[in-house]
LUMNUBA-964974 format. One record per residue (C-alpha): x, y, z; residue in one letter; residue number from 1. Coordinates in steps of 0.1 Angstrom, whole numbers, always signed. Layout:
<atoms>
ATOM       X       Y       Z   aa     i
ATOM       X       Y       Z    A   NUM
...
</atoms>
This chain:
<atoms>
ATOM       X       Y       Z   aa     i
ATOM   +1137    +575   +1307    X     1
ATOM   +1168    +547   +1304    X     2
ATOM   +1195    +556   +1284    X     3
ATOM   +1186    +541   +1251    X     4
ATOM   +1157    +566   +1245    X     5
ATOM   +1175    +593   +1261    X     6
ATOM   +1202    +589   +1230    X     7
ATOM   +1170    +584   +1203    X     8
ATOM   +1151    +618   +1217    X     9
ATOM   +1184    +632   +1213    X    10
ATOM   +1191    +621   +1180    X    11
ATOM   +1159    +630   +1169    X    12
ATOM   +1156    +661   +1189    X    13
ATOM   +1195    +673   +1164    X    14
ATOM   +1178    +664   +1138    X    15
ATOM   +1148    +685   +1139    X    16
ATOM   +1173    +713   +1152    X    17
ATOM   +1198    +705   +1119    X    18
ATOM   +1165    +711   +1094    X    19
ATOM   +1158    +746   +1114    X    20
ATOM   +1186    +751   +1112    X    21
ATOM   +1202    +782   +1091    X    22
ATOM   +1227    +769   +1059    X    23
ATOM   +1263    +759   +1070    X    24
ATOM   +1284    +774   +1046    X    25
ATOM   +1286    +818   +1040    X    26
ATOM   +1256    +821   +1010    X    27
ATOM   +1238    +839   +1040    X    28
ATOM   +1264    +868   +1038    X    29
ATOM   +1248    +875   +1002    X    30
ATOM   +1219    +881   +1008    X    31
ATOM   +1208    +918   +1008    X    32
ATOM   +1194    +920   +1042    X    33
ATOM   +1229    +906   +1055    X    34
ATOM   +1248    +933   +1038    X    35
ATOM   +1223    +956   +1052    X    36
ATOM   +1224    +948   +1088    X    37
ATOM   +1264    +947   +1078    X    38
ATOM   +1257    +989   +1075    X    39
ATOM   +1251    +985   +1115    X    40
ATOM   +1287    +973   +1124    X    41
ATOM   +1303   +1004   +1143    X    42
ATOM   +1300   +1030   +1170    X    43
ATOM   +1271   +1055   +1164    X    44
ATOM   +1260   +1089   +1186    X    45
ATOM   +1221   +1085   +1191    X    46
ATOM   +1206   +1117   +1199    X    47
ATOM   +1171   +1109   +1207    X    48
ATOM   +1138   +1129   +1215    X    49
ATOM   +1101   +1118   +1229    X    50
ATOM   +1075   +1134   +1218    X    51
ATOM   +1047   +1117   +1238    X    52
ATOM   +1039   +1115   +1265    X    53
ATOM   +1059   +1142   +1271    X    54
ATOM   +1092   +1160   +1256    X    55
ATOM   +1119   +1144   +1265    X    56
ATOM   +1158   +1144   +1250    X    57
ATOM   +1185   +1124   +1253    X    58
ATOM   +1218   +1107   +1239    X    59
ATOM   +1232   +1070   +1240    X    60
ATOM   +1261   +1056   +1225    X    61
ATOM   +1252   +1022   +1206    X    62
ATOM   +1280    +998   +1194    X    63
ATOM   +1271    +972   +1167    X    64
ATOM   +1288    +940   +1158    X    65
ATOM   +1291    +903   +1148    X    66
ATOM   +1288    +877   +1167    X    67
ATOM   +1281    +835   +1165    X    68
ATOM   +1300    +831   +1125    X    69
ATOM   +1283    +869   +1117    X    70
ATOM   +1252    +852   +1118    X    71
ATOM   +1236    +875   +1143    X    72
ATOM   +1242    +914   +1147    X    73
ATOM   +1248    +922   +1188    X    74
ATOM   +1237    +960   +1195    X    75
ATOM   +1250    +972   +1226    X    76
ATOM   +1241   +1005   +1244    X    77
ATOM   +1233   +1023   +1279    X    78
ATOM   +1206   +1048   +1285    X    79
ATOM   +1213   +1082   +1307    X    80
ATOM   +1195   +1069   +1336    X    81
ATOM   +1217   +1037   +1335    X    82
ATOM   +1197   +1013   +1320    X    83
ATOM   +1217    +985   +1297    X    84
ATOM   +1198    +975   +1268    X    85
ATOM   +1213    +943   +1240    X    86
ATOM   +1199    +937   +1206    X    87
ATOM   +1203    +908   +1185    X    88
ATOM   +1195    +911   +1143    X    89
ATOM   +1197    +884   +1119    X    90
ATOM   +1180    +875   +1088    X    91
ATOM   +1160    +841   +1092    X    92
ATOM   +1165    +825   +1058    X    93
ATOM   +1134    +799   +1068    X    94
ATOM   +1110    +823   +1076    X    95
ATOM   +1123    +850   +1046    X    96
ATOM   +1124    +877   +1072    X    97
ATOM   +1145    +898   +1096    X    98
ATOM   +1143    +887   +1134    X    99
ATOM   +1150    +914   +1164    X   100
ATOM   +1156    +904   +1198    X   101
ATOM   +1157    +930   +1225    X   102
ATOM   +1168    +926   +1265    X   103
ATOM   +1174    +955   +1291    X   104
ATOM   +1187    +957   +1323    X   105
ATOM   +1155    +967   +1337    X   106
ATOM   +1140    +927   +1330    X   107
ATOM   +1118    +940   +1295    X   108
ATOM   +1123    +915   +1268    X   109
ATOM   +1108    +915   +1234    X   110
ATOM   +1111    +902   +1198    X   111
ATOM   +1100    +914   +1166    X   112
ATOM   +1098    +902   +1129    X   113
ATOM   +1104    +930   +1099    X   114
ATOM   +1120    +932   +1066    X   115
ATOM   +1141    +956   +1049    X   116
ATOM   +1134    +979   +1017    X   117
ATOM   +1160    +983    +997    X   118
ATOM   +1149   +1008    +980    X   119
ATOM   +1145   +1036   +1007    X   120
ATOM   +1174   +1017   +1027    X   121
ATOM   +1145   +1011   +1057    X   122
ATOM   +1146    +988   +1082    X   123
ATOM   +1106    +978   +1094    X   124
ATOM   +1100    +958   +1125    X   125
ATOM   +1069    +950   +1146    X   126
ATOM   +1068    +934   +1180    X   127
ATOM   +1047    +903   +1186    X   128
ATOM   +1029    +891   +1215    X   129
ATOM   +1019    +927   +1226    X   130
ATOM    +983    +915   +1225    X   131
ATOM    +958    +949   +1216    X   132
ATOM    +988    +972   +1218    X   133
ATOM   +1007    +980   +1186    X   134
ATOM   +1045    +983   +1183    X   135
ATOM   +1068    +992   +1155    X   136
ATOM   +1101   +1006   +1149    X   137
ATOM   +1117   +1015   +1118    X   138
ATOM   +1153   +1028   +1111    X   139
ATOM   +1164   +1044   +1074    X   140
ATOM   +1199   +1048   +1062    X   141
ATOM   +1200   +1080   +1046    X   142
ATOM   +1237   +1070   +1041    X   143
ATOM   +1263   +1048   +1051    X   144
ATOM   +1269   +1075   +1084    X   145
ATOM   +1236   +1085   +1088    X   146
ATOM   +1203   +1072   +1099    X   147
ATOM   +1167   +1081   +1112    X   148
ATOM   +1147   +1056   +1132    X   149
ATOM   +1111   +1062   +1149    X   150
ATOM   +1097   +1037   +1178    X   151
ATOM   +1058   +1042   +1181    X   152
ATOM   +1033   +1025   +1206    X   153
ATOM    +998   +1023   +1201    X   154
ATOM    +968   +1013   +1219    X   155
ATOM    +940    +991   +1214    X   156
ATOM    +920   +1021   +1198    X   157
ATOM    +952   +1032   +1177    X   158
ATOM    +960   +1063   +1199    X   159
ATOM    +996   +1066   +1202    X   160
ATOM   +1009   +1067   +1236    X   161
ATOM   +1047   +1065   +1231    X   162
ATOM   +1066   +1084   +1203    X   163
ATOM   +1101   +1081   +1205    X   164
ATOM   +1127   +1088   +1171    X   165
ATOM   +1163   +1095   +1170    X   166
ATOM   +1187   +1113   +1149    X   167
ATOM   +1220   +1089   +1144    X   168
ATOM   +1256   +1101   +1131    X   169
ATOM   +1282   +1074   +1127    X   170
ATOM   +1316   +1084   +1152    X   171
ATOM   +1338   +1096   +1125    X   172
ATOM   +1368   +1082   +1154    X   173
ATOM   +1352   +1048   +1150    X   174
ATOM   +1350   +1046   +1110    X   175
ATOM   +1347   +1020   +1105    X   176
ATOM   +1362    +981   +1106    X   177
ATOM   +1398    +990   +1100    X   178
ATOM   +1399    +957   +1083    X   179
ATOM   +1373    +972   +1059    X   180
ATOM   +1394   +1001   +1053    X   181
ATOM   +1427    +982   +1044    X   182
ATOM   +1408    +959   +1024    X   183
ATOM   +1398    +987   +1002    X   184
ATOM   +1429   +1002    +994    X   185
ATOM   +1446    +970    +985    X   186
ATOM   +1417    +965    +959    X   187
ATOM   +1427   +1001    +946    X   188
ATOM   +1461    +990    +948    X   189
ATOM   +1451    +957    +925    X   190
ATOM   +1431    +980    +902    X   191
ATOM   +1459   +1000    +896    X   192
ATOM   +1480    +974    +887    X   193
ATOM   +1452    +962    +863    X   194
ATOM   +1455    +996    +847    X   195
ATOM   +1494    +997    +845    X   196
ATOM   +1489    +961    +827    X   197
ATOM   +1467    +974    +802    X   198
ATOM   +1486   +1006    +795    X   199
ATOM   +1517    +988    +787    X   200
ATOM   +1496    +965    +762    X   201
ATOM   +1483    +994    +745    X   202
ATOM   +1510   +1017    +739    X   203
ATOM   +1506   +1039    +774    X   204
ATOM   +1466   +1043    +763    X   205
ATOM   +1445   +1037    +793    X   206
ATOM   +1412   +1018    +796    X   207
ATOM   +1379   +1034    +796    X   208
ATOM   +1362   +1016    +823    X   209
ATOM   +1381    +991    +855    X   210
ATOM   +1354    +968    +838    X   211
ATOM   +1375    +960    +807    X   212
ATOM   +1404    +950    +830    X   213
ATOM   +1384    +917    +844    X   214
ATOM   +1398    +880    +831    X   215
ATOM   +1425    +895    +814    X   216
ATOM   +1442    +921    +838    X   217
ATOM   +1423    +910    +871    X   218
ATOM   +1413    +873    +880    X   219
ATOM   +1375    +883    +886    X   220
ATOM   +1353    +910    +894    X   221
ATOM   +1357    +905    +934    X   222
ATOM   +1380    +933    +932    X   223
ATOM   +1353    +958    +923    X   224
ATOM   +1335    +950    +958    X   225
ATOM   +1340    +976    +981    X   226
ATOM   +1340    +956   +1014    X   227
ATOM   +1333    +989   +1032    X   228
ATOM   +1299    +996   +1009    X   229
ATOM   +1294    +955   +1004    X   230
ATOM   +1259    +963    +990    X   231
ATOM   +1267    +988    +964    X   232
ATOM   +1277    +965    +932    X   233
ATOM   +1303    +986    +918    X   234
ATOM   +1321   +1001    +948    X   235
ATOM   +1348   +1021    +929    X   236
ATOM   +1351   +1048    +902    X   237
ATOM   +1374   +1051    +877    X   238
ATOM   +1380   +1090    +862    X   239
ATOM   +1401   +1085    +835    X   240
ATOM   +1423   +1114    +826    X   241
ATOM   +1424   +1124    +787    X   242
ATOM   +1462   +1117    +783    X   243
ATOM   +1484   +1089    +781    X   244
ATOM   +1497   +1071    +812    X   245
ATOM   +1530   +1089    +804    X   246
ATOM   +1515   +1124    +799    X   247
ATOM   +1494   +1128    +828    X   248
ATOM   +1514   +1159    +844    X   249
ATOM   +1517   +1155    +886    X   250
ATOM   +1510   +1119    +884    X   251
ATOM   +1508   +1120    +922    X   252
ATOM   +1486   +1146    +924    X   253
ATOM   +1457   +1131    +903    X   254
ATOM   +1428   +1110    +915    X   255
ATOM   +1421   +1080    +888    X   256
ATOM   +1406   +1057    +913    X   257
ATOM   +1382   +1064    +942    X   258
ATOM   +1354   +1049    +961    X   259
ATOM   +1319   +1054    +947    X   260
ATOM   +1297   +1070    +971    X   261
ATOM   +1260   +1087    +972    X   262
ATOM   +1275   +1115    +999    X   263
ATOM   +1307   +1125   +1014    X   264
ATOM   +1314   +1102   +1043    X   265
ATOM   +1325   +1109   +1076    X   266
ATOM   +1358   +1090   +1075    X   267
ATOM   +1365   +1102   +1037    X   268
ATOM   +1367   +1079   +1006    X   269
ATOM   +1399   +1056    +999    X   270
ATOM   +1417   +1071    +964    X   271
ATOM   +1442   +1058    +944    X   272
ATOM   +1466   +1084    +923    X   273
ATOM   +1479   +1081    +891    X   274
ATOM   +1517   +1074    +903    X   275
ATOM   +1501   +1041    +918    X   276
ATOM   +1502   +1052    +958    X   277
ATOM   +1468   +1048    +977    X   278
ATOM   +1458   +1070   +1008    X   279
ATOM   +1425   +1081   +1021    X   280
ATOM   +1411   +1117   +1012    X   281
ATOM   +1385   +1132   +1039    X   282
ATOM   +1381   +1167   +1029    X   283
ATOM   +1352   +1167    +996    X   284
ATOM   +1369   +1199    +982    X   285
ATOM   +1404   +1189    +982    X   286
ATOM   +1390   +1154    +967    X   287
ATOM   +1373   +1170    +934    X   288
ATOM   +1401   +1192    +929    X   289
ATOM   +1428   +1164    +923    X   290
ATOM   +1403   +1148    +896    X   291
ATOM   +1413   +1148    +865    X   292
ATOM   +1407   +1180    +843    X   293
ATOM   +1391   +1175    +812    X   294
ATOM   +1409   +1178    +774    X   295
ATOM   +1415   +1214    +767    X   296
</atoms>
């Protein structure tokens, strides 16, 4: 081949790559299976158990996180008997489905299409090219720290021959993205400030929602993202106390601002106080009892 139609081949060859291709710019990172696979990004304790053939137990240590622009989700994590296994996740806009990519030590390779279900917070995935055999995983959030997955083989006459599930509990010492963390109190910090605006506009009364502070008090409703919980739409709480700003007793020993949340996490919620400082919480108990009291 001279050089010529070396460069056209080429040329043509980009091209065909640049209309596969996945969009340029960040839209990708709003899509809900994005922010889902986002829920991976951490160190987890993965204690596992086969059922069949035989009984089996044992515990891994996987670490999640971005790679290539956060386009693709890199897994990492060793067996007990050595073995090095990598995942890659990503959600294939073209295709409308979630990709998974899996290579071990040992020379097995395999990839898998699935989808997730928002609803139940499930992750479902079936390998190709495994000819009569059937293989599935799928892995449920039952919070942001918590997850159950099950990995089942079956033969051509739909007996199952491999049954393997796991029970996984985020490290509480890995908790996550510190960048997450910091970025969530500086929005409690900002609502805060939205709240002090408002009180001084309204004769110390305070709002009744974070909501009526948007456009005037805060630029937009970014703010209200909690970058920890991106897929929850409003990601903080605002307990208003019945007094006015100025007759809130032990201003820095009331909760006002928090982040929302299904169950207690791990690493404990972000709060902001009503004297305007912002600290994180991790004991539930002490949490509800610095809420505000209700009107006598």
């Amino acid at each position: 081949m001279n050089l010529w139609r070396f460069a056209v081949v080429a040329f043509v060859a980009s091209m065909a790559l640049r209309a596969y291709a996945q969009p340029a710019n960040n839209d990708f990172k709003q899509t809900k299976e994005w922010k889902a696979l986002n829920r991976y990004v951490g160190t987890w304790d993965n204690q596992e158990t086969v059922t069949v053939p035989e009984l089996k137990q044992s515990r891994r240590t996987p670490t999640a996180a971005w790679i290539l622009g956060e386009r693709f989700l890199q897994l990492k994590e060793k067996s007990e008997d050595g073995a090095e296994m990598v995942h890659l996740f990503a959600y294939d806009q073209n295709r409308r489905a979630m990709r998974w990519w899996s290579f071990s030590s040992l020379g097995n390779a395999g990839v898998a299409t699935g989808s997730w279900d928002e609803a139940t917070r499930t992750f479902s995935f079936k390998m190709e090219d495994t000819g009569p055999t059937s293989v599935t995983l799928t892995d449920r959030f039952i919070d942001d720290d918590h997850r159950e997955w099950r990995f089942i083989v079956k033969d051509a006459d739909g007996k199952v021959v491999f049954d393997v599930s796991g029970k996984v509990t985020r490290q509480t010492n890995a908790v996550p993205r510190p960048a997450a963390v910091q970025q969530s109190q500086n929005n409690v910090k900002q609502l805060f400030i939205g709240v002090m605006m408002y009180a001084n506009d309204h004769r110390g009364a305070l709002p009744d929602t974070i909501e009526q502070l948007i456009g005037t008090y805060l630029k937009d409703d970014k703010v209200l993202r909690n970058p920890r919980q991106p897929d929850r739409e409003k990601g903080y709480v605002w307990a208003k106390p019945a007094q006015k700003i100025n007759q809130v007793r032990a201003p820095n020993q009331v909760i006002v601002l928090y982040e929302a949340y299904d169950k207690w996490p791990g690493g404990g919620l972000v709060v902001g106080f009503m004297d305007g400082h912002v600290e994180t919480v991790r004991d539930e108990e002490a949490f509800k009892q610095k809420l505000p009291k209700p009107a006598p």
